[in-house]
C-alpha positions, 0 to 999 in steps of 0.5 A, a space after each residue: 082760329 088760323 087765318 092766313 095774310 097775303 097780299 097782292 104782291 111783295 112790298 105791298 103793306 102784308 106786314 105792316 097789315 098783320 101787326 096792326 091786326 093782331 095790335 086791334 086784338 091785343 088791344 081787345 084782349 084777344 089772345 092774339 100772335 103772329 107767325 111768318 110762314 117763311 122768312 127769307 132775306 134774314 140769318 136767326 131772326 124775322 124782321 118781318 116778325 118784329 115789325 108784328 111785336 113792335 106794332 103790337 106793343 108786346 115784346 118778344 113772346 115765348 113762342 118766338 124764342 121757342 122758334 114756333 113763329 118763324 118755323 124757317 129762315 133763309 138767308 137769300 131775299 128770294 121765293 122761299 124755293 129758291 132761298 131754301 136751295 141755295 142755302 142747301 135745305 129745304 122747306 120742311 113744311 111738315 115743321 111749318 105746319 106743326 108749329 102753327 097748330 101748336 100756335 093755334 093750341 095757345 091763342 084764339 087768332 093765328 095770324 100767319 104771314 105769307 112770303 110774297 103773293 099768293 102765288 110765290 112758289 114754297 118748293 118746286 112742286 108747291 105754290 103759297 096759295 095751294 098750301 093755304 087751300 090744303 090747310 083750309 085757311 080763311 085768307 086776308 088778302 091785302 092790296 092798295 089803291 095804286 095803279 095796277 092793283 085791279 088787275 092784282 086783286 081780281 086775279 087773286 079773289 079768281 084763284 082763291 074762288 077757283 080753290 075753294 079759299 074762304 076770304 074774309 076781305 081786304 086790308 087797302 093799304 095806302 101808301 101815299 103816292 097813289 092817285 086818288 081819282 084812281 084809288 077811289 075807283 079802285 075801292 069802287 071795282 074791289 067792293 063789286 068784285 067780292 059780292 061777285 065772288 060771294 065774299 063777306 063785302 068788307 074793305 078795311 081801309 089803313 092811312 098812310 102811316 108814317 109813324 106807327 108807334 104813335 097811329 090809331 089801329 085801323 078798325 080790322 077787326 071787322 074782317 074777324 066780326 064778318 067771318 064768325 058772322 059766316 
């Protein structure tokens, strides 16, 4: 099963979220990997794709150096479109979307990160969210208690209804420098507004971390319980 990690805007936990998914699974003796649908920022290599690894213990795994985790690479930080062109190529989404398949054929969760939010472009032509829908994959939105984040959100859970998106829940990142009256308030608002959207009610909460060797994983699992629940 292919399930696609997004969040509600860059810098907001998606990678940190992803590894500890696929650490729960590993850890449960799921056969679990992740992939980076787009790296921009990096020259031959994901950062984002080893922070997963680290997280889950593993090393690098063969469909990593096979390059099937990190289908495309750009060196520029910005939107995928923009990193592609300026280092004169494309976004071969064909490319992208084989190497998850072939992913998908070897493992029982494919936890696929997105690059930025839902709505960064992949081309001129393509938003992240549009390709998500064409595919047909359940998402995992991640979000915060941070001011700010309501509106993020309830944008979000919006779009993906408007497409049809299954989402399975949300990954609440704390980051510690949130405010807790408004972070509870927050938790309060995004629990109404999947029931409103007729999504599986499910928040899994992660603590700020500052040593991610040495945390408890977070019980994410119940994102994947709730949708074989569906």
């Amino acid at each position: 099963m292919v399930y696609f990690v997004t969040g509600i805007d860059t810098g907001i936990g998606k990678t940190f979220a992803t590894g500890m998914m696929a650490r729960y699974l590993h850890a449960r003796g799921f056969r679990v990997i992740t992939q980076k649908l787009v790296q921009t920022g990096n020259v031959g290599y994901s950062e984002d794709l080893d922070m997963h690894r680290r997280l889950m213990g593993t090393g690098p795994l063969p469909e990593d150096e096979e390059g099937w985790t990190r289908p495309a690479i750009f060196s520029f930080p910005a939107s995928p479109h923009l990193a592609a062109e300026l280092d004169g190529r494309t976004v071969d989404l064909e490319a992208i979307a084989d190497a998850t398949r072939r992913l998908a054929e070897r493992y029982e969760y494919v936890l696929v990160e997105g690059a930025g939010g839902p709505a960064v472009p992949l081309t001129r032509d393509l938003l992240t969210i549009d390709y998500a829908a064409e595919k047909m994959y359940p998402v995992i939105l991640v979000t915060s208690g941070r001011l700010g984040s309501i509106n993020h959100t309830l944008l979000a859970l919006e779009a993906f209804a408007r497409r049809g998106i299954r989402v399975c829940g949300l990954v609440y990142n704390h980051s510690g420098d949130e405010d807790p009256v408004i972070a509870a308030d927050t938790r309060r608002v995004m629990l109404e507004a999947l029931a409103d959207f007729g999504y599986p009610e499910v928040l899994v909460e992660i603590p700020e971390i500052r040593d991610p060797d040495c945390c408890p994983t977070p019980d994410c699992g119940a994102l994947f319980v709730s949708e074989e629940k569906r």
